[in-house]
TORROVO-646599 format. One line per field, with one value per residue: residue number from 1; residue in one letter; x, y, z of N, C-alpha, C in turn. Coordinates in pm, whole numbers, padded with zeros to 5 digits. Each point is the difference from the previous one (the first is absolute). Layout:
<rs>
drennu	c(NUM_...) .
pati	c(A_...) .
n_x	c(X_...) .
n_y	c(Y_...) .
n_z	c(Z_...) .
ca_x	c(X_...) .
ca_y	c(Y_...) .
ca_z	c(Z_...) .
c_x	c(X_...) .
c_y	c(Y_...) .
c_z	c(Z_...) .
</rs>
This chain:
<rs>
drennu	c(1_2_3_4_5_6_7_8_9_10_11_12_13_14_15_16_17_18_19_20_21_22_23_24_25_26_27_28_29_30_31_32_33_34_35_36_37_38_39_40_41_42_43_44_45_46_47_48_49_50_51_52_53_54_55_56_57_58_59_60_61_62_63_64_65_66_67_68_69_70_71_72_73_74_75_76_77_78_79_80_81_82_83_84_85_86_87_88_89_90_91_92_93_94_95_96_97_98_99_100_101_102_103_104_105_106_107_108_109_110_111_112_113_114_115_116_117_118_119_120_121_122_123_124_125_126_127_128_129_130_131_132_133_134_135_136_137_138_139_140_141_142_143_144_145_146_147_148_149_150_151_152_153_154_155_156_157_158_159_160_161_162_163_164_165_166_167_168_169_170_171_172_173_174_175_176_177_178_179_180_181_182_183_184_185_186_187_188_189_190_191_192_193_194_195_196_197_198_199_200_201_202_203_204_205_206_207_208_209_210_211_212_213_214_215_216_217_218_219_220_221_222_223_224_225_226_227_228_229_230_231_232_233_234_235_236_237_238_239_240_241_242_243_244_245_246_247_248_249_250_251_252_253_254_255_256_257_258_259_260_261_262_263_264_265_266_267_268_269_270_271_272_273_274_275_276_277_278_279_280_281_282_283_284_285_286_287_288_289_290_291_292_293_294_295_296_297_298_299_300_301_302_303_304_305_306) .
pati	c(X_X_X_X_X_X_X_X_X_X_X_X_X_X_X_X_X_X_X_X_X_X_X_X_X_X_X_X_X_X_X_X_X_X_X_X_X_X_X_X_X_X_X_X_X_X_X_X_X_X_X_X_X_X_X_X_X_X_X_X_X_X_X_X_X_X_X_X_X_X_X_X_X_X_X_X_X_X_X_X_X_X_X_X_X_X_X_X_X_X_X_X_X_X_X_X_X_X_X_X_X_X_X_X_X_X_X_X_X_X_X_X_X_X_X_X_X_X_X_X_X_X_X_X_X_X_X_X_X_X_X_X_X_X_X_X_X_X_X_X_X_X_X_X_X_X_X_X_X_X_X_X_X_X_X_X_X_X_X_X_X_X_X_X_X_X_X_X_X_X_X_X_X_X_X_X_X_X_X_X_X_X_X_X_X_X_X_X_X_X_X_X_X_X_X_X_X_X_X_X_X_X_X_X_X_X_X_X_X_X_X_X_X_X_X_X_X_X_X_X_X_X_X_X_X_X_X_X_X_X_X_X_X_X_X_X_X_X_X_X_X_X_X_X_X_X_X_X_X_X_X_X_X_X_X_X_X_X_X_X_X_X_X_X_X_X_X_X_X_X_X_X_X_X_X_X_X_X_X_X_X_X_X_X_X_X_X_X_X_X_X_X_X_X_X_X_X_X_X_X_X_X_X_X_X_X) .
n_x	c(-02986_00034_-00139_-00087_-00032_00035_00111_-00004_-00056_00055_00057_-00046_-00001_00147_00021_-00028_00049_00123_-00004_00086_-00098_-00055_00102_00025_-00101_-00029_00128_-00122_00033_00083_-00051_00057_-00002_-00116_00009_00022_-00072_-00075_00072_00009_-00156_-00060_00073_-00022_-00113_-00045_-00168_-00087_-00056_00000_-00083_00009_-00085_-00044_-00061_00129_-00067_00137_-00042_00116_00042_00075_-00102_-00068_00103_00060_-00125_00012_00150_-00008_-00141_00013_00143_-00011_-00069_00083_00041_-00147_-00011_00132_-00021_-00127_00078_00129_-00086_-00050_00106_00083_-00128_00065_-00003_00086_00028_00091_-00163_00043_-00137_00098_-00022_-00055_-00016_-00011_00089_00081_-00060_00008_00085_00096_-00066_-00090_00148_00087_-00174_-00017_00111_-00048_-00099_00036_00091_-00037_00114_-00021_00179_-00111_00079_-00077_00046_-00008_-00033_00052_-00099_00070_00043_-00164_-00020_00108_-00077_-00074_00075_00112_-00110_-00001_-00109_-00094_-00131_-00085_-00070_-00057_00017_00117_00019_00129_00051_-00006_00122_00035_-00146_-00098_-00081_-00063_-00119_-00023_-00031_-00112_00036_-00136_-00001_00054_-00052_00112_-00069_00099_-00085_00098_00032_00012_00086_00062_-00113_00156_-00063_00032_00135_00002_00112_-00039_-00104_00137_00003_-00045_-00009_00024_00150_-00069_00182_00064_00123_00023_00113_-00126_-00055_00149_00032_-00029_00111_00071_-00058_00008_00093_00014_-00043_00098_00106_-00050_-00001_00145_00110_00055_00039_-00046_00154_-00032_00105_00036_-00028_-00070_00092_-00101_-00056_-00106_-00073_00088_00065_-00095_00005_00101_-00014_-00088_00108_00015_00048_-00073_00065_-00136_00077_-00117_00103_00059_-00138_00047_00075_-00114_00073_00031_-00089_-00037_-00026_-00063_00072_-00081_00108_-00060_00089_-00036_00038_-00080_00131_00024_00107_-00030_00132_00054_00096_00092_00086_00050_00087_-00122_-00022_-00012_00068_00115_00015_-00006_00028_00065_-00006_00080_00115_00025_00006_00067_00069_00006_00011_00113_00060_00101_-00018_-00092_00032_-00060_-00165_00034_-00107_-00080) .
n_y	c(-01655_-00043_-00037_00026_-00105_-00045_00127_-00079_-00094_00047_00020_-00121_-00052_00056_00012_-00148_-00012_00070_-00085_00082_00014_00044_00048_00023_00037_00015_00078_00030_00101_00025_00086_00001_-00109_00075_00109_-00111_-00042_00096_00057_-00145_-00001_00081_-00065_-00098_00095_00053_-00040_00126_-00120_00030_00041_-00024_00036_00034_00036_00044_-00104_00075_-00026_-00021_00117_00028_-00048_00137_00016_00035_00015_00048_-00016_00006_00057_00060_-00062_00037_00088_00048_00058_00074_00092_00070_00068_00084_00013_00010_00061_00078_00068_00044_00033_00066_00133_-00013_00010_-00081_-00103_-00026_-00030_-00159_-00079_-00105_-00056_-00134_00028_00036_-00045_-00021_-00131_00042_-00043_-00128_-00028_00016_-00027_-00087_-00018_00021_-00030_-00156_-00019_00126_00022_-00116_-00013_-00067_-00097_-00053_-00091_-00052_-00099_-00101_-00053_-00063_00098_-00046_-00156_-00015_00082_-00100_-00061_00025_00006_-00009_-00117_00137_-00010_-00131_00033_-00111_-00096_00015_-00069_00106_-00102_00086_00001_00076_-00039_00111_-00087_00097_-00112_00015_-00150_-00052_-00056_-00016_-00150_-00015_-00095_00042_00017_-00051_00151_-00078_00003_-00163_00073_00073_-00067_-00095_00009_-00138_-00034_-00116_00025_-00113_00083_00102_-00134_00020_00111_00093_00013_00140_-00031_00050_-00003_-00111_-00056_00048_-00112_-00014_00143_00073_-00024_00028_00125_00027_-00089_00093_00095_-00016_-00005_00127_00060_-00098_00120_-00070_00114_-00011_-00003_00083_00050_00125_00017_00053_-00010_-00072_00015_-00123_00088_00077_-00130_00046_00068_-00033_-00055_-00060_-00111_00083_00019_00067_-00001_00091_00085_-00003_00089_-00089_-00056_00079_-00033_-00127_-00078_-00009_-00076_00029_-00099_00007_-00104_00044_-00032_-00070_-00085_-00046_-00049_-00005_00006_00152_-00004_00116_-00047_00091_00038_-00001_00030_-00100_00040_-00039_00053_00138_00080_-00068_-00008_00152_-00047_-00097_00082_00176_-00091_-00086_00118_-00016_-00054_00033_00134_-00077_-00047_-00029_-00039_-00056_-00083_-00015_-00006_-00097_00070_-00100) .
n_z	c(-00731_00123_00030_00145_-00057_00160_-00001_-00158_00087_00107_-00101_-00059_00138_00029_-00147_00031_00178_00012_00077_00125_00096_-00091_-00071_00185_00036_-00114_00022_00068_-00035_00088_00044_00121_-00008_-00070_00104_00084_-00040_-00031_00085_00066_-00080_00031_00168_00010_-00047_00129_00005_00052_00092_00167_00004_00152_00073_00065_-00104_-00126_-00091_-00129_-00133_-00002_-00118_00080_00096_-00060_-00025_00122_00034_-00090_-00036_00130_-00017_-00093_00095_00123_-00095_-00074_00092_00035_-00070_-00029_00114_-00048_-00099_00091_00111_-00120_-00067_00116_-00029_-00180_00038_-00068_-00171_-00047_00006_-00012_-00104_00022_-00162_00044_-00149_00040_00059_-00116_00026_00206_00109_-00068_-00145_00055_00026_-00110_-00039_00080_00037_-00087_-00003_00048_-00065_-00061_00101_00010_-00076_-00024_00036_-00074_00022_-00115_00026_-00067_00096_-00064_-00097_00015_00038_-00102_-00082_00079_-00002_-00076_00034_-00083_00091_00054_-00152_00020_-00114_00083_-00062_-00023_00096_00014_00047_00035_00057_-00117_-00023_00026_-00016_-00030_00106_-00106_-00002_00036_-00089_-00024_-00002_-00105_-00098_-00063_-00109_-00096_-00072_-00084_00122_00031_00088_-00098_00004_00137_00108_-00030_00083_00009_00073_00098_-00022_00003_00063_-00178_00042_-00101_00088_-00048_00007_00110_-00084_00070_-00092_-00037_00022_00079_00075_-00137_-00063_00131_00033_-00136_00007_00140_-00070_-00089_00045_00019_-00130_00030_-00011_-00110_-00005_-00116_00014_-00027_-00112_00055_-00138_00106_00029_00114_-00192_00071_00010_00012_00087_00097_-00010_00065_00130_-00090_00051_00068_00117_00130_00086_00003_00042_00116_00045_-00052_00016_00134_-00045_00029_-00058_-00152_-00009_00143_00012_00114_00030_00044_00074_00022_-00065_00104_-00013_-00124_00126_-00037_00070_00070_00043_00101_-00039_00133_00028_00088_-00028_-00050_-00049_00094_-00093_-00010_00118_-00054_-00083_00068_00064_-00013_-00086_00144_00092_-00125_00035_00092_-00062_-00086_00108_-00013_00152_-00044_-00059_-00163_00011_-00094_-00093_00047) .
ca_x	c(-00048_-00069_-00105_-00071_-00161_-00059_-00014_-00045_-00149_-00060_00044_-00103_-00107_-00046_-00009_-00148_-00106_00043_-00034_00137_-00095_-00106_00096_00040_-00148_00025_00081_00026_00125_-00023_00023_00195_00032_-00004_00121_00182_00054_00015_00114_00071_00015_00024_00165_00027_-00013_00084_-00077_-00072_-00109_-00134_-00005_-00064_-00045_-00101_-00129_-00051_00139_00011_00153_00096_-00004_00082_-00074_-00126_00099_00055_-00088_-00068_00042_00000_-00109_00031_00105_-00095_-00070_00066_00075_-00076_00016_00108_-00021_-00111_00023_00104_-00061_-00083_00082_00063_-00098_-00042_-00138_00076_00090_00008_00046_00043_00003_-00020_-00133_00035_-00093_-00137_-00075_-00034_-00155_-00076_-00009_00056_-00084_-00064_00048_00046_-00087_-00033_00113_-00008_-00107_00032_00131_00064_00138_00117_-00049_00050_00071_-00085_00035_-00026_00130_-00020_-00015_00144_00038_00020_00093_00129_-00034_-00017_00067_00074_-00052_00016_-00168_-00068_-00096_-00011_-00056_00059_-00138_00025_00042_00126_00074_00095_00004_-00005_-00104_-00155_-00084_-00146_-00039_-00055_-00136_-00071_-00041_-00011_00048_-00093_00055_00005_-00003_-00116_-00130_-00060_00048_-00171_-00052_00020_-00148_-00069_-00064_00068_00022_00114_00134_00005_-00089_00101_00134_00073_00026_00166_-00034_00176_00036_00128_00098_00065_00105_-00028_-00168_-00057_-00139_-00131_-00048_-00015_-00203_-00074_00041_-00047_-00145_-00054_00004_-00126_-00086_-00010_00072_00107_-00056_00079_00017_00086_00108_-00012_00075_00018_00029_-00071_-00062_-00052_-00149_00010_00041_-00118_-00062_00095_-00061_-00117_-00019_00063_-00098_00087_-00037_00088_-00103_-00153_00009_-00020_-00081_-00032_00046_-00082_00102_-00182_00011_00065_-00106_00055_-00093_00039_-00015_-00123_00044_00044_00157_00065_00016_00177_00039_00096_00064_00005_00175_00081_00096_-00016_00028_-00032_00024_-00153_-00146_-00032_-00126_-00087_-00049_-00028_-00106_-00129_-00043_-00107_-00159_-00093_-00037_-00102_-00160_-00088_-00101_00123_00085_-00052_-00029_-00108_-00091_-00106_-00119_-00044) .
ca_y	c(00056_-00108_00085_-00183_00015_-00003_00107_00070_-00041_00083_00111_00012_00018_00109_00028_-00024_00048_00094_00022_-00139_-00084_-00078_-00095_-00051_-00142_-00075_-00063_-00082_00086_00164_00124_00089_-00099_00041_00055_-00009_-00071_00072_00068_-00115_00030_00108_00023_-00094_00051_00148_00071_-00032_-00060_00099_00181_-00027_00110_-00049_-00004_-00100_-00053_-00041_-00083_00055_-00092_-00129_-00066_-00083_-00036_-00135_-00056_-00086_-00103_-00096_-00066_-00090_-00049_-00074_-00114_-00108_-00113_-00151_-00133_-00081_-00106_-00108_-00103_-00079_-00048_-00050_-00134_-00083_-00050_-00058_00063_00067_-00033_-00033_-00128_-00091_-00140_-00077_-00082_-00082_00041_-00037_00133_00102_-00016_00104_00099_00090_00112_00022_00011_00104_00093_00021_00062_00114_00034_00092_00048_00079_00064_-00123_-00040_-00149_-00022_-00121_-00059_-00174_-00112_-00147_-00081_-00004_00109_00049_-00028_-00016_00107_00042_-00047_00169_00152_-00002_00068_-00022_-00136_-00074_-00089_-00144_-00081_-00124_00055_-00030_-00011_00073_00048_00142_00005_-00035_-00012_00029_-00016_00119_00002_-00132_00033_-00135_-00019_00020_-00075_00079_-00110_00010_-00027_-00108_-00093_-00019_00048_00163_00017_-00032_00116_-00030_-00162_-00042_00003_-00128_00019_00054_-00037_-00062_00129_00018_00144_00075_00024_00129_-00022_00018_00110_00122_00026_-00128_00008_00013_-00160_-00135_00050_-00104_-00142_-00067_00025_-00096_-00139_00012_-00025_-00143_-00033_00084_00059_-00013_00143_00020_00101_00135_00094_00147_-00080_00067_00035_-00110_00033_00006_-00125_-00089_00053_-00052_-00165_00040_-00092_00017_00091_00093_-00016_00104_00001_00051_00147_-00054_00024_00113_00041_00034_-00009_-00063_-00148_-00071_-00048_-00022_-00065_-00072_-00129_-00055_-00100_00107_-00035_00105_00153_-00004_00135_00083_00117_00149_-00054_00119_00006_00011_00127_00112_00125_-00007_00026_-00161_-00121_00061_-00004_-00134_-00043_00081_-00074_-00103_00034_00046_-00164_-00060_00062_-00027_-00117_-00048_-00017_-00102_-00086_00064_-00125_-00006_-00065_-00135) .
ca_z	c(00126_00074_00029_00045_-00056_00079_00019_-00151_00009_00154_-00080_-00128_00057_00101_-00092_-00037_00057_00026_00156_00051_00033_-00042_-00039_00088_-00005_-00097_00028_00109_00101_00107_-00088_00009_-00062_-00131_-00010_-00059_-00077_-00098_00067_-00024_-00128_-00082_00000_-00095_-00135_-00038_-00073_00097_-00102_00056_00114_00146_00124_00144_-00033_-00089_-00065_-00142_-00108_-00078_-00139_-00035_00092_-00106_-00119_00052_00033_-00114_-00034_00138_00022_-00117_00024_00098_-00081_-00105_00075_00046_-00151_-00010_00100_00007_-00097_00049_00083_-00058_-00083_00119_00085_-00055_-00029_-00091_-00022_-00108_00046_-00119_00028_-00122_00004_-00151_-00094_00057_00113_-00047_-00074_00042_00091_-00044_-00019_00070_00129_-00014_-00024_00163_00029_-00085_00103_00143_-00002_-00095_-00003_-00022_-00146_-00068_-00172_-00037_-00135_00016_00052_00043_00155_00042_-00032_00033_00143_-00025_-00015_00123_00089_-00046_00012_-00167_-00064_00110_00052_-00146_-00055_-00049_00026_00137_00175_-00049_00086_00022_00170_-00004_-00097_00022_-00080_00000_-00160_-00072_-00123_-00083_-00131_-00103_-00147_-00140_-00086_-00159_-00061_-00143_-00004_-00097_00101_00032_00108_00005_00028_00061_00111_00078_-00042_00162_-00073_-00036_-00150_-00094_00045_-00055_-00115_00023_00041_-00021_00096_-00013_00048_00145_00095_-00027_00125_00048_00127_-00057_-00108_00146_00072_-00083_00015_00071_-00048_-00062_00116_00058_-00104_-00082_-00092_-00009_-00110_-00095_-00075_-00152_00005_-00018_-00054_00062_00127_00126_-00015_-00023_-00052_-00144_-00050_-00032_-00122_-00153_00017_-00004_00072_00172_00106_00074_00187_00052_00116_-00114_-00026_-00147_-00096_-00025_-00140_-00114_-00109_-00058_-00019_00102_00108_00106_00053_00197_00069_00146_00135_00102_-00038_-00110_-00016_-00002_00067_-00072_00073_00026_00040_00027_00106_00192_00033_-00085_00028_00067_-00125_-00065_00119_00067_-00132_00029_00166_-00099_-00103_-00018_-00004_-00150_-00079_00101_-00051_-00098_00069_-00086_00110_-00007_-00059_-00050_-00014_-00156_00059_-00091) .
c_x	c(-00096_-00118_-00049_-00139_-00150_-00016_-00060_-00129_-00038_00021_-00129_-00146_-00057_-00014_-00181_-00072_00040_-00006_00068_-00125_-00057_00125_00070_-00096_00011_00123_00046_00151_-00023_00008_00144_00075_-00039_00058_00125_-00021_-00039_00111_00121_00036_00072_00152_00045_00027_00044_-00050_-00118_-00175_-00147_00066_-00118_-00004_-00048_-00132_-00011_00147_-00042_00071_00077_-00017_00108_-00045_-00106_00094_00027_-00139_-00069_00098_00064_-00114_00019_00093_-00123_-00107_00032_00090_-00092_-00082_00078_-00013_-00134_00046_00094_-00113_-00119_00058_00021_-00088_-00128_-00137_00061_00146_-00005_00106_00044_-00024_-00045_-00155_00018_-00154_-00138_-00050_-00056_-00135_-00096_00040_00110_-00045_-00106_00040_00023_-00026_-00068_00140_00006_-00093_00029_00134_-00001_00102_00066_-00073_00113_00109_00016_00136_-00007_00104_00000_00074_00156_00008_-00053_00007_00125_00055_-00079_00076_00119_-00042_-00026_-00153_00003_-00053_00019_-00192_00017_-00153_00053_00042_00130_00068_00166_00036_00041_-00136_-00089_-00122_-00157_-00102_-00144_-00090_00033_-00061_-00044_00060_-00119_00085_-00047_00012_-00082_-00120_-00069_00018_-00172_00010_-00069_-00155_-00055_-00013_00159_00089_00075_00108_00023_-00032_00097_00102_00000_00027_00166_-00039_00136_-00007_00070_00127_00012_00112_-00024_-00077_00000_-00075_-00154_-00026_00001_-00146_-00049_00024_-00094_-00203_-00033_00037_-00127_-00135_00013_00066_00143_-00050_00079_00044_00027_00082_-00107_00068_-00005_00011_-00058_-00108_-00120_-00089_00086_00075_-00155_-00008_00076_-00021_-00139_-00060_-00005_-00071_00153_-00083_00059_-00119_-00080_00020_00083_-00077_-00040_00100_-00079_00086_-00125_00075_00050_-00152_00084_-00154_00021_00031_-00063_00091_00067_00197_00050_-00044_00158_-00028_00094_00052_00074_00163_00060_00106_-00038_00078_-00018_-00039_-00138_-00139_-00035_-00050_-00132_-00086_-00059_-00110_-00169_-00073_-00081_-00121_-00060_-00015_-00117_-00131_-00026_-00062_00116_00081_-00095_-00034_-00155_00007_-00144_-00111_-00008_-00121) .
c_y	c(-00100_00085_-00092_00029_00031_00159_00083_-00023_00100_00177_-00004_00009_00154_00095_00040_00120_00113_00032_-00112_-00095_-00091_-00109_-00082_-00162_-00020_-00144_-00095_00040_00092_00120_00029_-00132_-00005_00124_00019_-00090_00106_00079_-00036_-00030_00135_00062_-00102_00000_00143_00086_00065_00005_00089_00130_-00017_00107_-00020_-00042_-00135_-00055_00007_-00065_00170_-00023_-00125_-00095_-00060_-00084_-00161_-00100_-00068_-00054_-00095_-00053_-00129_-00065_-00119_-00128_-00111_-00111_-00058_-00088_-00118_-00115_-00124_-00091_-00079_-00112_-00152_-00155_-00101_-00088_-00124_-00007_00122_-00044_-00118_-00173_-00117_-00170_-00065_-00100_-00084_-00012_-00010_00107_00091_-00012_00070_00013_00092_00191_00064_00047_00171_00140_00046_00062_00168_00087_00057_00028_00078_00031_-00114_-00018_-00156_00004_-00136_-00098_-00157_-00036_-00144_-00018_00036_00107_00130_00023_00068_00189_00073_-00034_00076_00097_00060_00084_00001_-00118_-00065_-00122_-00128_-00093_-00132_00063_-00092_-00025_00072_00060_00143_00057_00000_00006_00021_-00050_00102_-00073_-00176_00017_-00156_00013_-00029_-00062_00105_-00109_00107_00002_-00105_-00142_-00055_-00006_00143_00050_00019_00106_-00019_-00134_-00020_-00079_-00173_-00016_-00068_-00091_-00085_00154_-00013_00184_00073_00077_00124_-00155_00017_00073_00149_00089_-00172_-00017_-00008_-00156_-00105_00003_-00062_-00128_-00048_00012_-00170_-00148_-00029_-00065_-00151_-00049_00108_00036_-00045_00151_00081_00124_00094_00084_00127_-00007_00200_00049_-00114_00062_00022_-00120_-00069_00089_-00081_-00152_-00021_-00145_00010_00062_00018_00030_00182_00101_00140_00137_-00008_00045_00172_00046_-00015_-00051_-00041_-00159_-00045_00005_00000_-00068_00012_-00100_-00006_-00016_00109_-00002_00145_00177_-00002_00139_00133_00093_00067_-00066_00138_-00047_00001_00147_00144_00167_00014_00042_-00130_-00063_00097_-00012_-00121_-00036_00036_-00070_-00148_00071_00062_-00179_-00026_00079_-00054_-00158_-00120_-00081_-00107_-00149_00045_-00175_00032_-00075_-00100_-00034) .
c_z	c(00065_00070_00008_-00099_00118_-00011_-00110_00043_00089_-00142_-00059_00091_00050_-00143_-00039_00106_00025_00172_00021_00093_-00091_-00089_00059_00009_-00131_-00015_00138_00118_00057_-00099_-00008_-00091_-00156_-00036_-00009_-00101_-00156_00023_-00090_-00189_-00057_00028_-00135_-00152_-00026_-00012_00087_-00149_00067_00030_00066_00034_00079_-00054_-00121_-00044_-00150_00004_-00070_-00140_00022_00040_-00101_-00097_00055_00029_-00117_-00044_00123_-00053_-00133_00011_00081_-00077_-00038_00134_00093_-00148_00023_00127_-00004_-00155_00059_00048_-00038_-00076_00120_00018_-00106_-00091_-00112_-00040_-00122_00009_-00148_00028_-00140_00074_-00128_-00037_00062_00096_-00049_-00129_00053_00119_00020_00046_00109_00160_00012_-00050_00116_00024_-00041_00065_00161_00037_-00120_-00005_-00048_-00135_-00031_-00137_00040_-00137_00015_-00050_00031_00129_00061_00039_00142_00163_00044_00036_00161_00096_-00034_-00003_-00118_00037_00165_00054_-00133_00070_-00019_-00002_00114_00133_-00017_00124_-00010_00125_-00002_-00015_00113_-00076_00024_-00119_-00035_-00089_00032_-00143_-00032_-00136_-00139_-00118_-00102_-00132_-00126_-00002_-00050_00084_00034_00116_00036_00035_00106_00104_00158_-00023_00133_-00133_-00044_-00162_-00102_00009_-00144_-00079_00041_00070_-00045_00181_00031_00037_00131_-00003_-00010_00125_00070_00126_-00025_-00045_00110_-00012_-00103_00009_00101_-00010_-00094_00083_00107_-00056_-00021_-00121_-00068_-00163_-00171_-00054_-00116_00021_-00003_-00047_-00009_00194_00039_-00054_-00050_-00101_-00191_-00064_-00044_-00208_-00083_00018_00002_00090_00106_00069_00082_00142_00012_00124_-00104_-00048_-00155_-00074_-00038_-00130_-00140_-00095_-00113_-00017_00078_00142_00138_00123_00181_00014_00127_00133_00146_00006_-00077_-00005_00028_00111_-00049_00145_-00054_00077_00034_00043_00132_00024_-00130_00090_00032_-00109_-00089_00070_00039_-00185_-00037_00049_-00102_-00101_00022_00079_-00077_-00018_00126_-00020_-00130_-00005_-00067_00082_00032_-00125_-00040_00015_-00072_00090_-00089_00003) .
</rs>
């Protein structure tokens, strides 16, 4: 049975006040015009829902009957409407994005705890993923967004960046540097460094190349035999060190020092990757997410005092 919702609404109003006037201004219509249109219902259903007189208006039992479950029909479909609305718009709903490891130390966490906050309806599913992967994965649609530490030239791809992060040399506590308060990276150019495999993270491993060409030199390397994971290769190389940016150290691993580096050169970036034609809650999540990076002051290069 087709029944305009415009007319269940002029039903549930004149319900509430029981006076074709005062339900008339509520609804913003003529009085004879909320009349036919209850007229109009109750031929429809079959059913008569008032008994009118000159003086007053009831509900019918069938009327109190029909009015609480209209009224309860009505609810649930401007629900239903403010969640459509809400998702469309991005402010609800359920976004899927990859991040590879380094991000995820803090600004990760930190983005998306703000997200939580002022977006409660949108819920993250968060998974990591090496660099490639998870370009490859945004650009198929595979992930909404993805986490990257490099700005990927890609012509399907827009890129927001979300964090200047300095960098920090990890190194054995038993390292005779491990004391120190600070070091500029030239320091190190006879240490060996564990690396991530390029073909693994070769956007991430370019930003370092070019940190140490900066610095004056090319680094000596050794294997990593936990490829993406440096801090626990350092445990097993008690010779080496490692270039990683400073939200590292927040793991605390034991026997492992982490030193600043000084030099204004050594910081890595971390964007925020979508699709040019992503969908409007992914650019409206996007947007949300670097003015959490711009309150946490991250959209600028940190400079060490000296």
């Amino acid at each position: 049975m087709d029944v305009d919702v415009a007319v269940l609404r002029s039903f549930v109003v004149l319900a509430e006040e029981l006076h074709f006037a005062r339900a008339a201004v509520r609804l913003h219509i003529e009085q004879p015009a909320l009349s036919q249109r209850i007229k109009r219902l109750e031929r429809r259903i079959g059913v008569q829902l008032f008994v009118r007189d000159s003086r007053n208006v009831c509900l019918t039992p069938a009327g109190q009957e029909f009015a609480v479950e209209v009224g309860d029909v009505l609810h649930r479909l401007d629900a239903a409407i403010g969640r459509a609305v809400r998702t469309a718009e991005g402010t609800r709903g359920t976004m899927r994005i990859a991040y590879t490891l380094s991000v995820g130390y803090e600004a990760l966490p930190v983005l998306l705890g703000q997200v939580e906050r002022t977006l409660p309806d949108v819920t993250i599913e968060a998974v990591e993923l090496w660099e490639a992967d998870v370009l490859a994965g945004v650009v198929r649609r595979a992930w909404d967004g993805g986490f990257l530490r490099y700005h990927p030239d890609h012509p399907e791809v827009t890129s927001l960046l979300m964090r200047h992060e300095s960098l920090v040399v990890a190194m054995p506590d038993t390292h005779p540097l491990s004391g120190r308060n600070e070091v500029r990276l030239a320091e190190l150019r006879d240490e060996h460094f564990v690396t991530t495999p390029t073909e693994l993270a070769p956007g991430y491993q370019a930003l370092l190349d070019e940190v140490f060409d900066a610095a004056g030199f090319v680094p000596h390397t050794v294997r990593n035999t936990v490829p993406g994971n440096r801090i626990m290769a350092l445990q097993r190389q008690k010779n080496a060190v490692a270039l990683l940016p400073a939200s590292a150290g927040l793991t605390h691993p034991m026997g492992i020092a982490f030193v600043p580096v000084v030099d204004d050169f050594a910081h890595l970036p971390v964007w925020l990757v979508h699709r040019h034609d992503a969908a409007p809650p992914m650019v409206f999540l996007a947007e949300t997410l670097q003015l959490a990076a711009r309150d946490q002051g991250w959209l600028v290069p940190t400079v060490r005092s000296r």
